[in-house]
C-alpha positions as CSV (number, residue, x, y, z in Angstrom):
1,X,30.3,-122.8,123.1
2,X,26.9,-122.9,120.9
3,X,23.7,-122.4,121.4
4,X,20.5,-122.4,119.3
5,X,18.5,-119.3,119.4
6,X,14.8,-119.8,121.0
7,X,11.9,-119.8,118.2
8,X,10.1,-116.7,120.1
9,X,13.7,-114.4,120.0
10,X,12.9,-111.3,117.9
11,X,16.2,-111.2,116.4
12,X,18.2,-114.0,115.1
13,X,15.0,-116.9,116.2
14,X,16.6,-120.7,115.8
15,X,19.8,-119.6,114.8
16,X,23.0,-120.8,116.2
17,X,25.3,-118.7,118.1
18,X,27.9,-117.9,120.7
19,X,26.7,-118.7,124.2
20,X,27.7,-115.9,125.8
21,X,28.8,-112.3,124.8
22,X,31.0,-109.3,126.7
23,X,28.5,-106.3,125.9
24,X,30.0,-103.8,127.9
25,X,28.0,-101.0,130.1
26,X,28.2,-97.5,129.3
27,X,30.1,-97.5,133.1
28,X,33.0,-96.3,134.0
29,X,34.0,-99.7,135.4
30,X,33.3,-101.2,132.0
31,X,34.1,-98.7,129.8
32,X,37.7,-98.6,131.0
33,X,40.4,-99.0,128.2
34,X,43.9,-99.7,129.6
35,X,44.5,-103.4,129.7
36,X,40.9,-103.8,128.4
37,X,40.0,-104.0,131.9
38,X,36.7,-102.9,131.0
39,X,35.8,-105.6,128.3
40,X,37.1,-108.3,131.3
41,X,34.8,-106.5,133.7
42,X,32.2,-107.1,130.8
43,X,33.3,-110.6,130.1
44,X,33.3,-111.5,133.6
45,X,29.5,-109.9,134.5
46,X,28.0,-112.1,131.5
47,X,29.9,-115.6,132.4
48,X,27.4,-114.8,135.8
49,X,24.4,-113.8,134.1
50,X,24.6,-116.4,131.5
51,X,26.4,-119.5,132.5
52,X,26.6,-118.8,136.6
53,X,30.3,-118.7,136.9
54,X,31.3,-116.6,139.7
55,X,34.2,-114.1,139.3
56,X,36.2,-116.1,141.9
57,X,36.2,-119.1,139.4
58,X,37.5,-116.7,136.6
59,X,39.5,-114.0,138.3
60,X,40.4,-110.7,135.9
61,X,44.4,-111.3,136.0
62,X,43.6,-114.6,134.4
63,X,41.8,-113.3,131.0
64,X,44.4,-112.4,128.3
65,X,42.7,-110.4,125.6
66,X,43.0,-111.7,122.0
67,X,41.2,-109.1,119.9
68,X,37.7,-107.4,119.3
69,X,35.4,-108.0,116.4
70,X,33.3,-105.4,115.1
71,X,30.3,-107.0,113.2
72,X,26.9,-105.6,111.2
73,X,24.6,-108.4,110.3
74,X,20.4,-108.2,109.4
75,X,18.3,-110.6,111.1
76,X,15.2,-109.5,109.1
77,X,14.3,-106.6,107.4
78,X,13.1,-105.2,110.9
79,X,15.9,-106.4,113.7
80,X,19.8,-107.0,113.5
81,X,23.0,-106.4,115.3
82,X,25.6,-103.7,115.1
83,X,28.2,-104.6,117.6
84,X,31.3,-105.0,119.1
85,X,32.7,-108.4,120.9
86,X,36.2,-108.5,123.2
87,X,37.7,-111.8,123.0
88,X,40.4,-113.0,126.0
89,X,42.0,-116.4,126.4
90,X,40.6,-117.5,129.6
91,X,37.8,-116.8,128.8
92,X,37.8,-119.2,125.4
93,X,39.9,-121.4,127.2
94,X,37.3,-122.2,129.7
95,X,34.6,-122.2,127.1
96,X,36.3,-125.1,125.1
97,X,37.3,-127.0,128.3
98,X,33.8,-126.7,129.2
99,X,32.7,-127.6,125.9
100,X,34.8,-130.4,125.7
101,X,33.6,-131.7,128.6
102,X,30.2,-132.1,128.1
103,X,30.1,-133.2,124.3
104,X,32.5,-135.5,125.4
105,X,29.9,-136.6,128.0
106,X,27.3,-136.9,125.5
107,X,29.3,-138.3,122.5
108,X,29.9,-141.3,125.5
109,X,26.6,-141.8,126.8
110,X,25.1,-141.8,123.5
111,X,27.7,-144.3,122.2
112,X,26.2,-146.5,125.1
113,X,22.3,-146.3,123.9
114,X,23.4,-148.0,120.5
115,X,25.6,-150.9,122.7
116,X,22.5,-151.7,124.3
């Protein structure tokens, strides 16, 4: 799922990007490698703090990981990112469902406005 970037963001202002991220804590909970149990733990924190999905909606057993990204990129010549993302199935799964959902939503209400 997208979003644009707020015009008063210091890094990255009106750009389009990923809705919501899995930046990890430096905790033990989150920082924990086998399964990538940490990177869920991550995941699942942020779905709550971005998008207000509980963890009972989203349980760990249900995220499969897929892979992690690392990425550098400048936003000016100030501010940019140096990061790592973790990537899980369920987690994109529910994204695009979600997504679906609501452009599909849209694309039908807004079909309606040019009907009328």
């Amino acid at each position: 799922m997208l979003q644009q970037r707020a015009g008063a963001k210091i890094t990255f202002p009106l750009m389009w990007t990923n809705t919501c991220c899995s930046h990890m804590f430096h905790t033990e909970e989150e920082l924990e490698a086998k399964d990538q149990m940490g990177a869920k733990r991550a995941a699942q924190r942020k779905l709550l703090h971005e998008l207000g999905i509980v963890a009972e909606d989203l349980p760990l057993e249900d995220f499969k990981f897929l892979t992690r990204i690392h990425y550098k990129a400048r936003s000016d010549e100030t501010w940019g990112e140096h990061e790592s993302q973790f990537f899980s199935s369920s987690f994109f799964l529910f994204l695009f469902f979600f997504f679906f959902f609501f452009s599909s939503f849209f694309l039908f209400f807004s079909s309606l406005l040019f009907i009328f």
